[in-house]
VMD Tcl script that builds the backbone (N, CA, C; Angstrom):
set m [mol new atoms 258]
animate dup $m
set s [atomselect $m all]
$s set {name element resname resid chain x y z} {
  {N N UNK 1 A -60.692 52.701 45.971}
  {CA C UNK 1 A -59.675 53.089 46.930}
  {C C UNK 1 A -58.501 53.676 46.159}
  {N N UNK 2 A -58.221 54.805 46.553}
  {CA C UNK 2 A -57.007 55.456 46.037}
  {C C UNK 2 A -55.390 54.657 46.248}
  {N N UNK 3 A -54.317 55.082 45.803}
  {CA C UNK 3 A -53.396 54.227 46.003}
  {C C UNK 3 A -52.404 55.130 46.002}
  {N N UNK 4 A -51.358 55.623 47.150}
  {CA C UNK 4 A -50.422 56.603 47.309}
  {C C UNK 4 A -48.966 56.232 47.468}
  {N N UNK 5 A -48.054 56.542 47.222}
  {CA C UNK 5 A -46.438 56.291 47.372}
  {C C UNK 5 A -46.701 56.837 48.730}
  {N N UNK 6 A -45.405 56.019 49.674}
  {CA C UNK 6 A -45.165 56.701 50.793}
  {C C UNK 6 A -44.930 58.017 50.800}
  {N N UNK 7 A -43.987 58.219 50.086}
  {CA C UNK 7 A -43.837 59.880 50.041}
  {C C UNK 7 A -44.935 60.869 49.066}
  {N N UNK 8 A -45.878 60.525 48.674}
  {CA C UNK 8 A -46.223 60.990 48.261}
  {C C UNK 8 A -48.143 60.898 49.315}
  {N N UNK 9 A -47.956 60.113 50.035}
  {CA C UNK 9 A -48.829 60.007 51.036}
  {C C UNK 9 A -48.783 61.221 52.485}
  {N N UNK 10 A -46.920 60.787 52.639}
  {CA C UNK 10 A -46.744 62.135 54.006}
  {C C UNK 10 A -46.998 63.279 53.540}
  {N N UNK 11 A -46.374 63.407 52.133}
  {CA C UNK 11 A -47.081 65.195 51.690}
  {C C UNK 11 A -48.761 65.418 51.545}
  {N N UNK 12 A -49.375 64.826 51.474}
  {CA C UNK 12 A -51.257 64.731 51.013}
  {C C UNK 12 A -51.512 64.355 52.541}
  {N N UNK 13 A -51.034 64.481 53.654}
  {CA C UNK 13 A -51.731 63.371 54.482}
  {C C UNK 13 A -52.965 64.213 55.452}
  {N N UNK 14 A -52.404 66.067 55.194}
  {CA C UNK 14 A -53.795 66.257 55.631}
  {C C UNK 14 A -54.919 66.409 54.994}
  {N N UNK 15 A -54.857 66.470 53.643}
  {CA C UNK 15 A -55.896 66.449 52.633}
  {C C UNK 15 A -56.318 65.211 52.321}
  {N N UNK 16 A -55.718 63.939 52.426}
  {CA C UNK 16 A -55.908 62.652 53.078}
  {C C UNK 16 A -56.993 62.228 53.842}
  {N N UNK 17 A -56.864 63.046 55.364}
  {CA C UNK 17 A -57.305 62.434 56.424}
  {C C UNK 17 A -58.430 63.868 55.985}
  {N N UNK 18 A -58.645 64.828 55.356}
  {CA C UNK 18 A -59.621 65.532 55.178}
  {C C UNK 18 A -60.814 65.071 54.249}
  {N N UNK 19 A -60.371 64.157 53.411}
  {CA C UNK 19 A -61.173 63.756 52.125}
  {C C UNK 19 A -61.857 62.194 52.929}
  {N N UNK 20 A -61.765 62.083 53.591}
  {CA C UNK 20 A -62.202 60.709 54.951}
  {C C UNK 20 A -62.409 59.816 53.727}
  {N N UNK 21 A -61.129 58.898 52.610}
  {CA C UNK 21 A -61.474 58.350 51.792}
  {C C UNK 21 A -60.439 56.816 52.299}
  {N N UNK 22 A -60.930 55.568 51.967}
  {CA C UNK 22 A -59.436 54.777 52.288}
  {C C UNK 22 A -58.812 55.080 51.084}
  {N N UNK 23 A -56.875 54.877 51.743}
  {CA C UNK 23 A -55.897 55.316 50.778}
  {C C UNK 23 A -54.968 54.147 51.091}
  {N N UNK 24 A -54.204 52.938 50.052}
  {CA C UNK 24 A -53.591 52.125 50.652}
  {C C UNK 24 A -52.156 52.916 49.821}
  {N N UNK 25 A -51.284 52.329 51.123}
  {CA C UNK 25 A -50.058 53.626 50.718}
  {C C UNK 25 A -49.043 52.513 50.381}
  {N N UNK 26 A -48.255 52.690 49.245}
  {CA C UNK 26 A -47.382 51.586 48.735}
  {C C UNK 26 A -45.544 52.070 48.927}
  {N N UNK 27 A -44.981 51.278 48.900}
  {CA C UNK 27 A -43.383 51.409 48.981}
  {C C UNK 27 A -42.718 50.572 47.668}
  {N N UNK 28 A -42.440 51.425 46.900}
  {CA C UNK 28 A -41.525 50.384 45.613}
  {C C UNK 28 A -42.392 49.699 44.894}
  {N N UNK 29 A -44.032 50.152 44.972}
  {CA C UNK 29 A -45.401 49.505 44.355}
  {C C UNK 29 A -45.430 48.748 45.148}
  {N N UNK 30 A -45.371 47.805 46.215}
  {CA C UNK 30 A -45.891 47.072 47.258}
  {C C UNK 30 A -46.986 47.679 48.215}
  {N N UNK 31 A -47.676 46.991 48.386}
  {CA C UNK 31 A -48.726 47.548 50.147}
  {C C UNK 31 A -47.844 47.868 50.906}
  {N N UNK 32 A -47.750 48.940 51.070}
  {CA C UNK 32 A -46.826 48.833 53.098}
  {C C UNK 32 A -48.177 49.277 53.998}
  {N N UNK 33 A -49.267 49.818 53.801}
  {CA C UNK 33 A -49.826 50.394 54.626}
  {C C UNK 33 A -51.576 50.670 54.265}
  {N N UNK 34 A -52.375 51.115 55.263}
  {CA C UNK 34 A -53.488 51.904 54.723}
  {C C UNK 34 A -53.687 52.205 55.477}
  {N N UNK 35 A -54.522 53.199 55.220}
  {CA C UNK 35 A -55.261 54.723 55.979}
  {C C UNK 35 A -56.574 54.026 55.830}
  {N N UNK 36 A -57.317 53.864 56.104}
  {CA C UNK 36 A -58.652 54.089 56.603}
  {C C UNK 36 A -59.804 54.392 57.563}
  {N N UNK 37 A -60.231 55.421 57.411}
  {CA C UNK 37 A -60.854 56.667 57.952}
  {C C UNK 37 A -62.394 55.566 58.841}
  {N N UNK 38 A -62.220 55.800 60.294}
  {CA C UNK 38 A -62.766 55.541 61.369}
  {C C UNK 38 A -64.493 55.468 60.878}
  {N N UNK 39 A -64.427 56.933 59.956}
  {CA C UNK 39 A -66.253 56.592 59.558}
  {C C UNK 39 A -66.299 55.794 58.866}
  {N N UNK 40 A -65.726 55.066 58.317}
  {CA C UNK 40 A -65.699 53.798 56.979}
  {C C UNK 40 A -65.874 52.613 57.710}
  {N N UNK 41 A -66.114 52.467 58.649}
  {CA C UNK 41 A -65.042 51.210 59.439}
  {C C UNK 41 A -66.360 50.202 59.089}
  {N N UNK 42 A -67.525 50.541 59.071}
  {CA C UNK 42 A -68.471 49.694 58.509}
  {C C UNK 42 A -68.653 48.886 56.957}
  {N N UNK 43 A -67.694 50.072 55.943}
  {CA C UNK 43 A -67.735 49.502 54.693}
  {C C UNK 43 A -66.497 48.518 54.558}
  {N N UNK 44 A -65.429 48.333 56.133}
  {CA C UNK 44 A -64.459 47.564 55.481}
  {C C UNK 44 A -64.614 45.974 55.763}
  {N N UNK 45 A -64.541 45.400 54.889}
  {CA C UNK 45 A -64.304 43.684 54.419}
  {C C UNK 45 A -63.857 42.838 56.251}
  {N N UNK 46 A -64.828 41.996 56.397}
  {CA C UNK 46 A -64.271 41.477 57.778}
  {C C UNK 46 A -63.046 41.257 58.107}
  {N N UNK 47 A -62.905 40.163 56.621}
  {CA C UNK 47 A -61.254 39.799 56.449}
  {C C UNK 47 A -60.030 40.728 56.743}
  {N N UNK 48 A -60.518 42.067 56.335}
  {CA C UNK 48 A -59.203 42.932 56.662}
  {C C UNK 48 A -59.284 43.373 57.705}
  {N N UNK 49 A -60.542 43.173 58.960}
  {CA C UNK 49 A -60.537 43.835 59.918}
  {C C UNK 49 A -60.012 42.842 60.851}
  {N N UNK 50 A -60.341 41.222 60.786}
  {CA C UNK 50 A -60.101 40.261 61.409}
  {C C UNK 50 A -58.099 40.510 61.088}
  {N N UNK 51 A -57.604 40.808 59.706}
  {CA C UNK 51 A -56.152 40.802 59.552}
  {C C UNK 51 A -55.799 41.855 60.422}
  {N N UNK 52 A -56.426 43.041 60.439}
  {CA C UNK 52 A -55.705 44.235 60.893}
  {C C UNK 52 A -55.990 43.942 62.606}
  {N N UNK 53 A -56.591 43.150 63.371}
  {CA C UNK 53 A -57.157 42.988 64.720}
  {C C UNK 53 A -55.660 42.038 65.087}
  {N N UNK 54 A -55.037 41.064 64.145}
  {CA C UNK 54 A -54.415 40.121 64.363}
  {C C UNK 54 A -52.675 41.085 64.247}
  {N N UNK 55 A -52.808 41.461 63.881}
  {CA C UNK 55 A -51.558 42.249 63.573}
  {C C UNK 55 A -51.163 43.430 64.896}
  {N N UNK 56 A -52.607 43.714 64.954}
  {CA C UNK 56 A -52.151 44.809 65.711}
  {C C UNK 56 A -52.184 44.297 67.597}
  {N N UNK 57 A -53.061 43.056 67.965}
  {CA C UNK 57 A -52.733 42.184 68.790}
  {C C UNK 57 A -51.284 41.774 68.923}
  {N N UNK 58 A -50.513 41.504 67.816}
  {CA C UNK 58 A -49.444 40.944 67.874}
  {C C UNK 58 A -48.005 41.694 68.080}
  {N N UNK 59 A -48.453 42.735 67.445}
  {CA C UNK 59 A -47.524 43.887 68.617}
  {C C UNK 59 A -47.664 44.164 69.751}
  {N N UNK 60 A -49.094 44.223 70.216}
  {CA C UNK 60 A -49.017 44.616 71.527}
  {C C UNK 60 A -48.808 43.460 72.499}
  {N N UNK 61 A -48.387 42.520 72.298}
  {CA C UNK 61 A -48.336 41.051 73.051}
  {C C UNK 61 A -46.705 41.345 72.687}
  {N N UNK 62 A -46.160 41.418 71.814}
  {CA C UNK 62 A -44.715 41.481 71.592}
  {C C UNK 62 A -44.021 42.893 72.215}
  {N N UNK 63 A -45.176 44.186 72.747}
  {CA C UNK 63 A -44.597 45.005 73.355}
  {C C UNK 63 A -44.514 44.586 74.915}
  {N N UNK 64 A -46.030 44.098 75.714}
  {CA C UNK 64 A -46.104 43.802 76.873}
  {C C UNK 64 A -44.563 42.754 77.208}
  {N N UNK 65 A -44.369 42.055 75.782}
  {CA C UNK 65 A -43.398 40.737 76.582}
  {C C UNK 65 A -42.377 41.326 76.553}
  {N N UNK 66 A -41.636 42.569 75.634}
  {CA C UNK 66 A -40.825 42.907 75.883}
  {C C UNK 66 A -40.357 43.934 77.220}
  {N N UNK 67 A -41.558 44.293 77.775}
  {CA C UNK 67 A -41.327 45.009 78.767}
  {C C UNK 67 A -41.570 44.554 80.098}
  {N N UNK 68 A -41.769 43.117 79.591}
  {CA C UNK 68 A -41.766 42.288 81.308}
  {C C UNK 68 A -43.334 42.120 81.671}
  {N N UNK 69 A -44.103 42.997 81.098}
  {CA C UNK 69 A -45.289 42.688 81.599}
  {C C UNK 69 A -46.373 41.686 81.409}
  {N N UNK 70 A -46.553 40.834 82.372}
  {CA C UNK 70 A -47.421 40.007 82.537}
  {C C UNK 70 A -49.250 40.241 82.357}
  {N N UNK 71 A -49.711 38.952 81.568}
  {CA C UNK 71 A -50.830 39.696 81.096}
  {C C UNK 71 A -52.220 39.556 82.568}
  {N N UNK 72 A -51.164 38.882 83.407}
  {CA C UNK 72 A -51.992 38.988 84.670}
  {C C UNK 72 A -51.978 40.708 85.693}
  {N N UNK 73 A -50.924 41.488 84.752}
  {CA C UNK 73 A -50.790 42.887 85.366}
  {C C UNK 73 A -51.595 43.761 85.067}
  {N N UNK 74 A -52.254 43.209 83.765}
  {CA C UNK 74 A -52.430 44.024 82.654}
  {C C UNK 74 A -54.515 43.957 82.968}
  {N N UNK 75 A -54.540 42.184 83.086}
  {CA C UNK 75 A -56.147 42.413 84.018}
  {C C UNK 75 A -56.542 43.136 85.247}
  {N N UNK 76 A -55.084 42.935 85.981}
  {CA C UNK 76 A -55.414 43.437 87.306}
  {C C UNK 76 A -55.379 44.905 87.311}
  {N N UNK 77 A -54.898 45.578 86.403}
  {CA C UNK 77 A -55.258 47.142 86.359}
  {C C UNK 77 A -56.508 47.510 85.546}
  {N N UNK 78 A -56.930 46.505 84.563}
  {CA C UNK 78 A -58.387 46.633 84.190}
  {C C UNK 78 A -59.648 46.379 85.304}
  {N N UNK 79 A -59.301 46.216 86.331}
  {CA C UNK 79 A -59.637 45.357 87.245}
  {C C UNK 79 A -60.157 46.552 88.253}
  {N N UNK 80 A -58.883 47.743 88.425}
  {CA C UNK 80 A -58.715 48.459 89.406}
  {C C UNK 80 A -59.221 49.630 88.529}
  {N N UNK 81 A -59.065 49.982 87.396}
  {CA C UNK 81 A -59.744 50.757 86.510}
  {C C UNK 81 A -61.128 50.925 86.879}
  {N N UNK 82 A -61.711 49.650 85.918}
  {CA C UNK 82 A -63.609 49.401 86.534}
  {C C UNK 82 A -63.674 50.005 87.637}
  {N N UNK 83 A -63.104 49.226 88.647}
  {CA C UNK 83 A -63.969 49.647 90.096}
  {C C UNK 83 A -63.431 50.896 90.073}
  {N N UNK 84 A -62.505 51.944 89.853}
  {CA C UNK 84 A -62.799 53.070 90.858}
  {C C UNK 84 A -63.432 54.299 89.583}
  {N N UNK 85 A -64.236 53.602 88.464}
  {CA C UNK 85 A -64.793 54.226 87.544}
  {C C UNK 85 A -66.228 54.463 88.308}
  {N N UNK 86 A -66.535 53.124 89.041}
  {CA C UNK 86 A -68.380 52.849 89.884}
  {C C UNK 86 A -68.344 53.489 90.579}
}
mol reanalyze $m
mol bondsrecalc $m
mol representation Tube
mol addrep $m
């Protein structure tokens, strides 16, 4: 896996997302981030998929609550979705 500075990630990022390689993108040498490309999604480690599932759950539970929405709103339009898909 390649390893990119933030800024040095936004400049490469369409030759990046062209080279379909994972790239973990660092800030000050720390992780802040990674790219990894949708066709890979089989070579990546459970662990990081189970981390990245938990993380990204946890915003969207911290966006719904900030906007009032109840997660009983949120079935009932999955709800109304389905059926007028049949």
């Amino acid at each position: 896996m390649d390893t990119l500075g933030v800024k040095e990630f936004k400049d490469k990022v369409t030759q990046v997302i062209n080279e379909r390689h994972p790239v973990l993108v660092t800030k000050y040498n720390k992780p802040e981030g990674l790219y990894f490309p949708l066709s890979h999604l089989k070579e990546m480690p459970l662990d990081l998929k189970r981390q990245i599932y938990l993380a990204l759950s946890k915003k969207v539970i911290d966006k719904l609550e900030a906007a009032g929405i109840q997660e009983e709103e949120v079935l009932s339009d999955f709800d109304r979705h389905r059926d007028h898909r049949r």
